[in-house]
C-alpha positions as CSV (number, residue, x, y, z in Angstrom):
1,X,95.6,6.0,295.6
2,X,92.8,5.7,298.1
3,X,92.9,7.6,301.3
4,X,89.4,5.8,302.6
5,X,89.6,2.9,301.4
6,X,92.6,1.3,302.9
7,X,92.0,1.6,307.0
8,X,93.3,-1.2,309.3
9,X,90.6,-2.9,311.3
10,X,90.7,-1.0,314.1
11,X,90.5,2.3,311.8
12,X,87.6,1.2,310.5
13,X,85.7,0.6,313.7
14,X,86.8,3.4,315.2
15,X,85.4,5.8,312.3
16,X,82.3,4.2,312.2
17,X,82.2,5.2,315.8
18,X,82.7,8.8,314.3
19,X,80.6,8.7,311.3
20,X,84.0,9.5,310.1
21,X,86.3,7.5,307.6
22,X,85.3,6.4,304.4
23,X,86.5,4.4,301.5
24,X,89.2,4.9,298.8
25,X,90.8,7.8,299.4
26,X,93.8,9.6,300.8
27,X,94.3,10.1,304.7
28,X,95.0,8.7,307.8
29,X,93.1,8.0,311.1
30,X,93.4,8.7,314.0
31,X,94.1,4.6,314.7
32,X,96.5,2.7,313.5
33,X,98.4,3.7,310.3
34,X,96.1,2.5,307.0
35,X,97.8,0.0,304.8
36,X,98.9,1.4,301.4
37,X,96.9,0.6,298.7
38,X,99.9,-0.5,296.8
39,X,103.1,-1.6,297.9
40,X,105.3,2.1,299.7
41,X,107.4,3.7,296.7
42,X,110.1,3.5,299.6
43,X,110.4,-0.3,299.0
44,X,110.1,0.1,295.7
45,X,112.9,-0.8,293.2
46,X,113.6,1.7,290.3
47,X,111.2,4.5,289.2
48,X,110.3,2.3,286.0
49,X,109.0,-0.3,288.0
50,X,107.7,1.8,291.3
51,X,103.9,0.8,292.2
52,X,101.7,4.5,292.7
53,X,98.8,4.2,295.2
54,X,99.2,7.7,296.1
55,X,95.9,6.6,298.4
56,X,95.3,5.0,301.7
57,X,91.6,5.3,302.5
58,X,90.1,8.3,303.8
59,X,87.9,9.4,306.4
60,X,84.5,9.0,304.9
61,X,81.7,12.4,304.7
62,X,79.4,12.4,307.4
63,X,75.9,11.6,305.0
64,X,74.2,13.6,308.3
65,X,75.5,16.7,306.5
66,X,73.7,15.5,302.5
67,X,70.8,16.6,301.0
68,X,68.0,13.8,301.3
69,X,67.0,14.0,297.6
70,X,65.0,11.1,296.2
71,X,67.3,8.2,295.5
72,X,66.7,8.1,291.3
73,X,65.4,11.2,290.4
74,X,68.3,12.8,288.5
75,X,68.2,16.5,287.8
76,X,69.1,16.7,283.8
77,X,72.0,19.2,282.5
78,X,73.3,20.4,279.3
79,X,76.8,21.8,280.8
80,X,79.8,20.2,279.0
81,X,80.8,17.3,281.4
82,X,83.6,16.0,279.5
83,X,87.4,15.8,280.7
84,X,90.4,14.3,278.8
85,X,92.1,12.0,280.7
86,X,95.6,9.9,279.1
87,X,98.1,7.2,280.1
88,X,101.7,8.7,278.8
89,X,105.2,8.3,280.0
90,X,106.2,10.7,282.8
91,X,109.9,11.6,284.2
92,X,109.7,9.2,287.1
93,X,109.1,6.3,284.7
94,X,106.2,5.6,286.6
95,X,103.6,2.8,284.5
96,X,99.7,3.3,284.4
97,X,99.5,7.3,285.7
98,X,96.3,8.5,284.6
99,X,96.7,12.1,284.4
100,X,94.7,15.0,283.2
101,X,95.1,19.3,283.6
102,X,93.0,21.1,285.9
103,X,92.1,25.1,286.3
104,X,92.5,27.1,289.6
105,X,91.2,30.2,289.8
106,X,91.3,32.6,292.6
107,X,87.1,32.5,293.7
108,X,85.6,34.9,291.7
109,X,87.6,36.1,289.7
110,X,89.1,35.5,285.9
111,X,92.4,34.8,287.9
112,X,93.5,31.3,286.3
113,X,95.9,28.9,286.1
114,X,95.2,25.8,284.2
115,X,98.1,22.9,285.5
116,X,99.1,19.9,283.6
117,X,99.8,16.3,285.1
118,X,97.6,16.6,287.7
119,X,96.8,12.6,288.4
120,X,93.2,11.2,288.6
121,X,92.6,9.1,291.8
122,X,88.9,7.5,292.4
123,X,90.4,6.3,295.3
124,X,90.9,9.6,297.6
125,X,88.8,12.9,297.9
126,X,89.8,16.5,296.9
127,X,92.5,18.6,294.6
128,X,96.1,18.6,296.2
129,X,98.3,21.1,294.2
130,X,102.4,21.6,294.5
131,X,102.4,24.9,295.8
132,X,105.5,25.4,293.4
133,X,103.1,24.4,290.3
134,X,101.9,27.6,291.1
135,X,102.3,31.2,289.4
136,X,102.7,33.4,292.0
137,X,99.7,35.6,291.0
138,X,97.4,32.8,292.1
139,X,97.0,34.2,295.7
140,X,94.6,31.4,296.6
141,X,92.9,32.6,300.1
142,X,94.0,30.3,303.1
143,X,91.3,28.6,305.1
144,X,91.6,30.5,308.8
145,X,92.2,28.5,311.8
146,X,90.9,28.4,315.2
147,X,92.6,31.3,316.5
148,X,93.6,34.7,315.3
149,X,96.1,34.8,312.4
150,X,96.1,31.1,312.3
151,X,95.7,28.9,309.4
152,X,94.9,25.2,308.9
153,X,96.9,22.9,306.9
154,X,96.4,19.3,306.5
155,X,98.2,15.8,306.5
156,X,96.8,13.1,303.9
157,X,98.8,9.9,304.2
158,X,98.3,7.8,300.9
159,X,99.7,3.7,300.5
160,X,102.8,5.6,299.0
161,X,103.5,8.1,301.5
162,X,102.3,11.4,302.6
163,X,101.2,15.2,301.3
164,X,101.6,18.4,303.7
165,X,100.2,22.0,302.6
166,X,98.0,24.6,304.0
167,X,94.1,24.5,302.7
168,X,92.8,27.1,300.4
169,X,89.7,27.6,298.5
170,X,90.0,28.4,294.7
171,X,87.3,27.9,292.0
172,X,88.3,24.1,290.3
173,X,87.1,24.3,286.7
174,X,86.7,21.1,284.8
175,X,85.2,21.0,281.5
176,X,82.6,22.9,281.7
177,X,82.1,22.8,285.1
178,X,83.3,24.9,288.1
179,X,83.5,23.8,291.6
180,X,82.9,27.1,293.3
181,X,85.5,28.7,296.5
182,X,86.5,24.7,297.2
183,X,88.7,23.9,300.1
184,X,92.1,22.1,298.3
185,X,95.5,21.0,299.7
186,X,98.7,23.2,298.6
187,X,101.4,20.9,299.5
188,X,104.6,22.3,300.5
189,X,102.8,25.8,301.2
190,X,105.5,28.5,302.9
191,X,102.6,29.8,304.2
192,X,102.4,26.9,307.1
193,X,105.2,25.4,308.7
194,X,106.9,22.1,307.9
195,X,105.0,19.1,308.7
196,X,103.8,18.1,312.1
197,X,105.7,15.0,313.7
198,X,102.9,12.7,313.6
199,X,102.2,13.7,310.0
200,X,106.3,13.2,309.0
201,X,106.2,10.1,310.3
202,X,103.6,8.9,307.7
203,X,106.4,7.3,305.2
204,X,107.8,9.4,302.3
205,X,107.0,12.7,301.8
206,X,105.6,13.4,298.5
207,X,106.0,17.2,298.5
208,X,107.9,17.4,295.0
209,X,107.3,16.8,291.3
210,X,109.5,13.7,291.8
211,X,107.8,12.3,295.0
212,X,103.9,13.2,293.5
213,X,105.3,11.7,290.5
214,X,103.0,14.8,289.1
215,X,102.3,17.8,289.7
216,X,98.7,16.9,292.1
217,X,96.5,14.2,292.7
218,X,92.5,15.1,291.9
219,X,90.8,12.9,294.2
220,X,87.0,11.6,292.8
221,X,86.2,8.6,295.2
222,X,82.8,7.9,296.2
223,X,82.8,10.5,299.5
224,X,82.7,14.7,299.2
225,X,85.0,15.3,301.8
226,X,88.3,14.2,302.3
227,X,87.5,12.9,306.3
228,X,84.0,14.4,307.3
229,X,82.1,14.0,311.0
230,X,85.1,12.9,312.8
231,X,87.3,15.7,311.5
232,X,84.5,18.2,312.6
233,X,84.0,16.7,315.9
234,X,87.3,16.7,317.3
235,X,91.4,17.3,316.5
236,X,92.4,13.5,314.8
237,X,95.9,12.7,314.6
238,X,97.5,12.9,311.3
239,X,93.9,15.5,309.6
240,X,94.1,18.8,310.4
241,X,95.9,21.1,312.0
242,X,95.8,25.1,312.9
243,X,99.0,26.4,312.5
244,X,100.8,29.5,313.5
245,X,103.8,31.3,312.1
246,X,105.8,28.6,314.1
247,X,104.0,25.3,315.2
248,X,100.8,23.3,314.1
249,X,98.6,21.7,316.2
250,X,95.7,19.1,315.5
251,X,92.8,20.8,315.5
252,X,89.2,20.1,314.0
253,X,87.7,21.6,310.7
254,X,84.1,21.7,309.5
255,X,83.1,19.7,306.9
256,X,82.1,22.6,305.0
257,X,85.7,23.3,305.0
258,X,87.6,20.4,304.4
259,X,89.4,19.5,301.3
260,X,86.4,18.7,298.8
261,X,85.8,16.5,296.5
262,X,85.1,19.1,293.5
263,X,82.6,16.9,291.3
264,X,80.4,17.2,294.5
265,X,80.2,21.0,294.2
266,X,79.8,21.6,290.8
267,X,76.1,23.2,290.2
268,X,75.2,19.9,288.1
269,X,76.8,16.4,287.0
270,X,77.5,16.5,290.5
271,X,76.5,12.7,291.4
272,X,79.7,10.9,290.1
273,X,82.2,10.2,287.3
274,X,82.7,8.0,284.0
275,X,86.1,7.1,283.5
276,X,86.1,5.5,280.0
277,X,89.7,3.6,278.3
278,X,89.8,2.1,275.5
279,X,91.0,-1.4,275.8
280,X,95.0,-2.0,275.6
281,X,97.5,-5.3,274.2
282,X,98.9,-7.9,276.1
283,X,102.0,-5.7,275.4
284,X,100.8,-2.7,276.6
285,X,101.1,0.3,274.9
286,X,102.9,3.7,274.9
287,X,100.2,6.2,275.3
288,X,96.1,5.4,276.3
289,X,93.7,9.0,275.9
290,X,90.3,8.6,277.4
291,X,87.5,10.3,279.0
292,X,86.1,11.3,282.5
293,X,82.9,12.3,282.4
294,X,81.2,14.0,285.0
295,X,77.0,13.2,286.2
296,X,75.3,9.7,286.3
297,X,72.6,9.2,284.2
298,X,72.0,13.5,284.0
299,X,73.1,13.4,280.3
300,X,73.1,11.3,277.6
301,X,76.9,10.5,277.9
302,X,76.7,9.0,281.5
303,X,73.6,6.9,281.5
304,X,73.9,3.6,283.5
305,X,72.7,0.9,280.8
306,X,73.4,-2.2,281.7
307,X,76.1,-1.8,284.2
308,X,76.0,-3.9,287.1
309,X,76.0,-2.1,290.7
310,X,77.9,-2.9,293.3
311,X,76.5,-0.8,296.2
312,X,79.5,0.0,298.6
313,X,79.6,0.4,302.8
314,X,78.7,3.7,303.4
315,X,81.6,4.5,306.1
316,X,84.5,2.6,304.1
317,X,83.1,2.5,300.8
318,X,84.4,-0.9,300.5
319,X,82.9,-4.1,298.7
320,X,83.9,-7.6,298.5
321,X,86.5,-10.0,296.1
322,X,86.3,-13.7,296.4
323,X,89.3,-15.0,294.7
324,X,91.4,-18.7,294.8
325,X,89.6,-19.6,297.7
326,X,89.4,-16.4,300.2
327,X,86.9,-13.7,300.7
328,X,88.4,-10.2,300.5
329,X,85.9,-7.9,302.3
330,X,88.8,-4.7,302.1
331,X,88.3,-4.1,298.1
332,X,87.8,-0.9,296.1
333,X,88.5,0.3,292.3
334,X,91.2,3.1,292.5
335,X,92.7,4.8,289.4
336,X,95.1,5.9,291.3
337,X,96.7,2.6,292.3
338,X,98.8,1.7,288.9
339,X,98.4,-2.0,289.3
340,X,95.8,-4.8,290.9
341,X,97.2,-5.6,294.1
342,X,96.2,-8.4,295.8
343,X,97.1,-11.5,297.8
344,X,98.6,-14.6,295.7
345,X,100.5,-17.9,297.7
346,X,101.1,-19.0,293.7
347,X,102.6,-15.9,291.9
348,X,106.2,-15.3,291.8
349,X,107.3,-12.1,293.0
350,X,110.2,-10.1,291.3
351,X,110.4,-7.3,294.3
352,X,107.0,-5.2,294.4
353,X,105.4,-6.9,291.5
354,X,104.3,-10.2,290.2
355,X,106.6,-11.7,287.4
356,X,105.0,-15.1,286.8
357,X,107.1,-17.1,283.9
358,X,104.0,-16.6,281.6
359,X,101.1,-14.9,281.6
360,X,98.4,-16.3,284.2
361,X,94.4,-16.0,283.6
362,X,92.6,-15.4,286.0
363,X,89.3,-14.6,287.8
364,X,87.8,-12.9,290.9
365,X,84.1,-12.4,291.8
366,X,83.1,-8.8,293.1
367,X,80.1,-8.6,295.6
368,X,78.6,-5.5,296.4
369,X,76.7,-4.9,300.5
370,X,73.5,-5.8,299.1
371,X,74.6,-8.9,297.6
372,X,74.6,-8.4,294.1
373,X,77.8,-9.8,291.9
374,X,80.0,-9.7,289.2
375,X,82.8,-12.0,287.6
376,X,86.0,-10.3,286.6
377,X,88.3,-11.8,284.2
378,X,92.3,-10.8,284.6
379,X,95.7,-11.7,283.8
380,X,99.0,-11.0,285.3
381,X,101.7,-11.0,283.3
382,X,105.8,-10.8,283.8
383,X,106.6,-7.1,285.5
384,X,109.9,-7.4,284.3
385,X,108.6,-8.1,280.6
386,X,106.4,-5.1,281.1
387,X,108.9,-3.0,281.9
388,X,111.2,-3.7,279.6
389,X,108.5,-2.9,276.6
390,X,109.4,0.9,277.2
391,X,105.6,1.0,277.0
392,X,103.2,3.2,279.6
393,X,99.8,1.5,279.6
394,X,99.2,-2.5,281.0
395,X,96.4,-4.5,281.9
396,X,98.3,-6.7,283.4
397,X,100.9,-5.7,285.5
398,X,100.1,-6.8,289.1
399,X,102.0,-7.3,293.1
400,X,101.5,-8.7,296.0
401,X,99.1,-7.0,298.9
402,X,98.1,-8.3,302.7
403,X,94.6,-8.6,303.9
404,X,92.5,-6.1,300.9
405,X,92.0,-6.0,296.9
406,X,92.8,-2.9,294.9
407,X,91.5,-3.0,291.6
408,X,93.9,-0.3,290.1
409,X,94.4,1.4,287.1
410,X,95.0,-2.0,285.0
411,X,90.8,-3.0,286.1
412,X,89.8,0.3,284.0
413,X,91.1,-0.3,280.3
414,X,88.3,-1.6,277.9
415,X,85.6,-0.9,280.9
416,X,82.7,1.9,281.4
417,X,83.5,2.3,285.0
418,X,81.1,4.7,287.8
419,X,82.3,5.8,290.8
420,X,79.1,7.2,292.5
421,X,78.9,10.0,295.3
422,X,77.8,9.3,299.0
423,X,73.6,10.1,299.6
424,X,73.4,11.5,295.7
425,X,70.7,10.6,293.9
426,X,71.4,8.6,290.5
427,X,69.2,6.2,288.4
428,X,70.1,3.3,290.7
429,X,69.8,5.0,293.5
430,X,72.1,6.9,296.2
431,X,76.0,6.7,296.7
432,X,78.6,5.3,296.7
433,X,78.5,2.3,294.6
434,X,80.8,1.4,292.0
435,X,79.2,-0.1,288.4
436,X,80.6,-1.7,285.4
């Protein structure tokens, strides 16, 4: 589901021009319209079978705006850092979801609401909420806009359409750990108006349980805010907009401000995630549980060992695949893409995903911007097969992309797998980098 990761060229070299636009997450640009990370749940063909890359990159943080800490020095924590995280069937039929529950509170305050099916996405930046998942006690304060009795609201295109929703703060509590008075997105808020034109023309709007195919996206790429330096510097088409009773208009928003990514403001384990599943059949299977857990190498639950780093671009936070011949320099790792996607003149396609007569074995090579590699063994196997299963969980299901890898959900089962924060210190140094 990557809002950063996905940009079109021109995207890209227009928010490095910004020291905006970053990689894996969910939002647009203010160029042309990012690529979804996984084929548009418009084309796709029936719920069982639709492809989820709720994420088309994002604008990256501005790194101007980080503490400068030493690159490996590591402050050490005690704070439970352990989320439950699970692969399960959900009403749209949807394969490879990972989902988790997440607590709101109004800042300050014992005012809670913990939410269920709230879908894990290292590919975009922030907490977006259905406002109608909401008990109406939880009067989360709106974000003020530019002018008297205005408030901003945001637009974050994703590969599979859009989300709309006034920004709020709230106190994000996960595991132990709180993310305090965080900007998130309340999509489908009354209190904005419906969504600007630019924004509505952005593909399907994903502003119900059905749409979501949940009831939020929690968004823990490798950036802190969901579009950073560009957002703050000037109104970008299809970010944020200041809205009155009536209208919206584009309008820019500090980074301070933006939608967060909540790992980055919790008060430790605040350098990256863990996402740990166990390792699944060629069959699949019908429920996965596993484990995100917050902090690189700050407890004895998230140390490094011997995974290999791939340092990513610090605007994009891309890296490389080389695979059957062609250099893919548009890749990321994305948990919330619920397949690999990626470009194949030999697969058969059935529709959105591959369905090759029998399973195919395969392999890739990851590079990372300092040069380092990895080799990645895969298979794709028959969607339709899949499908048919009735199971939830595959390593193999794959489709067809243009130009970019995504290693979705299927790269994560039987792998350790670090998504590190921008300019944060960690044992092998600052963000973002991806290790395994």
């Amino acid at each position: 589901m990557t809002i950063r990761a996905l940009l079109s060229l021109s995207a890209v070299a227009l928010c490095t021009l910004l020291h905006g636009c970053g990689g894996g997450g969910s939002s647009s640009t203010s160029a042309s319209p990012a690529p979804a990370s996984a084929p548009a749940a418009t084309s796709a063909p029936a719920a069982a079978s639709t492809p989820s890359a709720a994420s088309a990159p994002a604008a990256a943080s501005s790194t101007a705006s980080l503490p400068a800490p030493a690159s490996n020095v590591v402050v050490q924590s005690t704070t439970p850092n352990v989320q439950p995280i699970r692969i399960a069937g959900i009403a749209s039929g949807t394969r490879n979801m990972l989902q988790t529950s997440v607590t709101l509170c109004i800042p300050g305050t014992d005012t809670c609401q913990t939410i269920d099916n709230i879908q894990v996405d290292t590919g975009s930046q922030g907490l977006r909420i259905l406002a109608s998942a909401l008990n109406p006690s939880m009067a989360l304060p709106l974000v003020a806009g530019n002018a008297t009795n205005t408030a901003m609201a945001e637009c974050a295109v994703f590969g599979s359409g859009y989300t709309w929703g006034a920004v709020r703060q709230a106190d994000v509590r996960l595991a132990g750990q709180v993310a305090s008075a965080t900007s998130v997105q309340l999509i489908a808020d009354s209190a904005v108006p419906g969504a600007a034109a630019d924004c509505a023309q952005s593909g399907l709007p994903m502003l119900d349980t059905t749409k979501l195919r949940g009831n939020g996206i929690l968004g823990v790429g490798p950036f802190i805010a969901d579009c950073g330096a560009g957002c703050a510097n000037s109104a970008m088409p299809r970010w944020y907009y200041s809205c009155t009773p009536g209208a919206c208009s584009a309008s820019a928003l500090a980074v301070a401000q933006q939608v967060t990514n909540p790992v980055s403001r919790f008060a430790s384990d605040n350098n990256g995630v863990l996402i740990e599943l166990p390792a699944v059949p060629p069959e699949g299977a019908s429920t996965v549980t596993g484990t995100m857990t917050f902090g690189i190498g700050s407890q004895a639950n998230n140390v490094l060992g011997d995974a290999t780093v791939l340092k990513s671009n610090s605007v994009t936070g891309y890296v490389s695949t080389s695979f059957s011949g062609s250099q893919y320099g548009s890749s990321f790792i994305d948990s919330g893409s619920n397949g690999l996607f990626f470009p194949s003149a030999t697969l058969t396609a059935c529709g959105v995903w591959f369905c090759p007569a029998t399973t195919q074995a395969l392999s890739a090579t990851l590079s990372s911007t300092t040069g380092v590699t990895a080799d990645v063994s895969f298979s794709v196997a028959k969607s339709t097969a899949l499908f048919a299963s009735g199971n939830y969980a595959f390593n193999n299901l794959a489709g067809p992309a243009n130009g970019f890898f995504d290693w979705g959900l299927p790269f994560f089962y039987g792998r350790r797998v670090f998504t590190a924060l921008e300019g944060r210190a960690t044992p092998a140094g600052n963000g973002p980098y991806y290790a395994f």
